[in-house]
C-alpha positions in Angstrom: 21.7 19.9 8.2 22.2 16.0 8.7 25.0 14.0 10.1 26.8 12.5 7.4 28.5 9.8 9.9 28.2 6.5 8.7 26.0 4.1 10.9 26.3 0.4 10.0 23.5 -1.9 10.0 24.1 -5.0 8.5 27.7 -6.1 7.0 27.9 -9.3 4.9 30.8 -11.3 6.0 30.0 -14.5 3.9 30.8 -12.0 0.8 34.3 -11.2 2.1 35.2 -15.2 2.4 33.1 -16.4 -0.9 34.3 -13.7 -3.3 37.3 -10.9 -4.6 35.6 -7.9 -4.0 36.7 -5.7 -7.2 34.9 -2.7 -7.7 32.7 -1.3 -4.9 29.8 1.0 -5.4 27.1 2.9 -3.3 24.1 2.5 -3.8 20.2 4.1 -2.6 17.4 1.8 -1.9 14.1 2.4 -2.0 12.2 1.2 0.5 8.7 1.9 2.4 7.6 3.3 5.7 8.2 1.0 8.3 10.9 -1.0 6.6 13.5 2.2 7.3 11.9 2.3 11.1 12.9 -1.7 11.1 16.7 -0.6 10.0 16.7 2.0 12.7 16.1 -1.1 14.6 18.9 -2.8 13.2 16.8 -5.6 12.0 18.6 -6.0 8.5 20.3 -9.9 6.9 21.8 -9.3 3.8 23.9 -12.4 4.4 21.5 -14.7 1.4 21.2 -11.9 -0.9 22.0 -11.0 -4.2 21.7 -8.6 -7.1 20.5 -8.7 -11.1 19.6 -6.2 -13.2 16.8 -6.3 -15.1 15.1 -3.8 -18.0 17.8 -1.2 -17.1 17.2 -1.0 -13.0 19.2 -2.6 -10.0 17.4 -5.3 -8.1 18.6 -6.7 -4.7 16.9 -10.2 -3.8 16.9 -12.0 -0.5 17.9 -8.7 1.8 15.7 -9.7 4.5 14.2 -6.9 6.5 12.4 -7.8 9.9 8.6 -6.3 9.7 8.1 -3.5 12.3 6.6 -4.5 15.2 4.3 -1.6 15.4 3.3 -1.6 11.8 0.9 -3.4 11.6 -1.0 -3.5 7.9 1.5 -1.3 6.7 4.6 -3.9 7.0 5.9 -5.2 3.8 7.0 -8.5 2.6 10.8 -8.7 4.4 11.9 -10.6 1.6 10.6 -8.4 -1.2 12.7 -7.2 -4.3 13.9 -4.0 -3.5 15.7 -1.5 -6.1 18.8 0.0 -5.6 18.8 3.6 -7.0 22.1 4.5 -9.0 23.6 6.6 -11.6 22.4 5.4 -15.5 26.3 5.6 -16.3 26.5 3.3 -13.4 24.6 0.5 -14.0 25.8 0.3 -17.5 29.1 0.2 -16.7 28.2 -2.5 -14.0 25.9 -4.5 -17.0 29.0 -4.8 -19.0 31.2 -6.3 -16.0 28.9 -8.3 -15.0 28.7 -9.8 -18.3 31.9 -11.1 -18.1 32.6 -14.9 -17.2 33.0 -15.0 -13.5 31.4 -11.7 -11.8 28.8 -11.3 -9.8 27.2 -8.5 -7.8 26.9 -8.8 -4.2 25.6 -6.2 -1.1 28.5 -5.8 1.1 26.9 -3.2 3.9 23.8 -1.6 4.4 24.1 1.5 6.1 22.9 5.0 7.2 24.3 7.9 5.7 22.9 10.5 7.1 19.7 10.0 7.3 19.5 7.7 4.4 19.6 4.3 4.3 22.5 3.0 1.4 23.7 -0.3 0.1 27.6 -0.6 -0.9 27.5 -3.3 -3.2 30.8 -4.8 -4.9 31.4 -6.4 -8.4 32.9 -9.8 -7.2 35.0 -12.7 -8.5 33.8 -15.8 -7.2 36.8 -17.2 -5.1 37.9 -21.2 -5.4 38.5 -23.2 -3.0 42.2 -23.3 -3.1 42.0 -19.5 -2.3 39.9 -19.4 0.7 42.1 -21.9 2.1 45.1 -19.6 1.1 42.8 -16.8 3.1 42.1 -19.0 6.1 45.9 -19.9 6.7 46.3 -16.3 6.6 44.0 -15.6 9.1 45.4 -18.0 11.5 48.8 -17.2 11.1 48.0 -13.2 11.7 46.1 -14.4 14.5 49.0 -16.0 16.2 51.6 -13.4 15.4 49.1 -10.8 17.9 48.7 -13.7 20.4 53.0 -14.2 20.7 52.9 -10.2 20.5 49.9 -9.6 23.5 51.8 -12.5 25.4 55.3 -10.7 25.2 53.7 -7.2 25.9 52.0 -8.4 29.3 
């Protein structure tokens, strides 16, 4: 029986700060040999990518997946399409929201899951740039309330 422990391998932070991450979903990815002994490795960027679908299936572009160092002629493109493998109801529902003015699809975190390598991806509102300020000040100012409270706790 496999672990079903969730190892992270890549997280995509730009996502976080660019977007209003709606809907999240988990996806499978299909992948080759040594592209899943890469991940293992850790050697995963999802940090340019993106997704369409096209003729019914989920593409993710730009996931860039470091080529194996012992793999020789078997070692794929690193920045080749890869399909995410989901539910038919799924993708539908996700062809009919991202039809709508202003979403996108995004990978958020590659992970293992088990054994098996998963993508959560998120249906995303792009954000403007009043609103990553508004996310920035917010930052800051949560960052200085735990500074005053480590300060006061020495």
């Amino acid at each position: 029986m496999a672990k079903t422990g969730k190892k992270l391998i890549a997280n995509n932070k730009k996502a976080y700060h660019d977007y209003f991450l709606e809907e999240r979903y988990e996806a499978g990815i299909a992948l080759h040999g040594t592209e899943v002994k890469s991940l293992r490795m850790g050697r995963c960027s999802i940090k340019e990518a993106f997704i369409r679908i096209e003729n019914g299936e989920v593409v993710v572009y730009g996931m860039h997946i470091s080529p194996y160092e012992k793999g020789n002629i078997f070692n794929k493109d690193p920045l080749r399409p890869k399909k995410l493998l989901m539910h038919r109801t799924e993708i539908r529902r996700l062809i009919g929201k991202s039809a709508e003015q202003g979403y996108t699809l995004v990978p958020v975190e590659v992970y293992f899951k088990g054994s098996l390598v998963k993508v959560e991806i998120a249906l995303a509102r792009g954000k403007k740039l009043y609103d990553k300020r508004q996310d920035i000040a917010r930052k800051d100012m949560r960052r200085e309330a735990e500074r005053d409270f480590k300060v006061k706790n020495i």
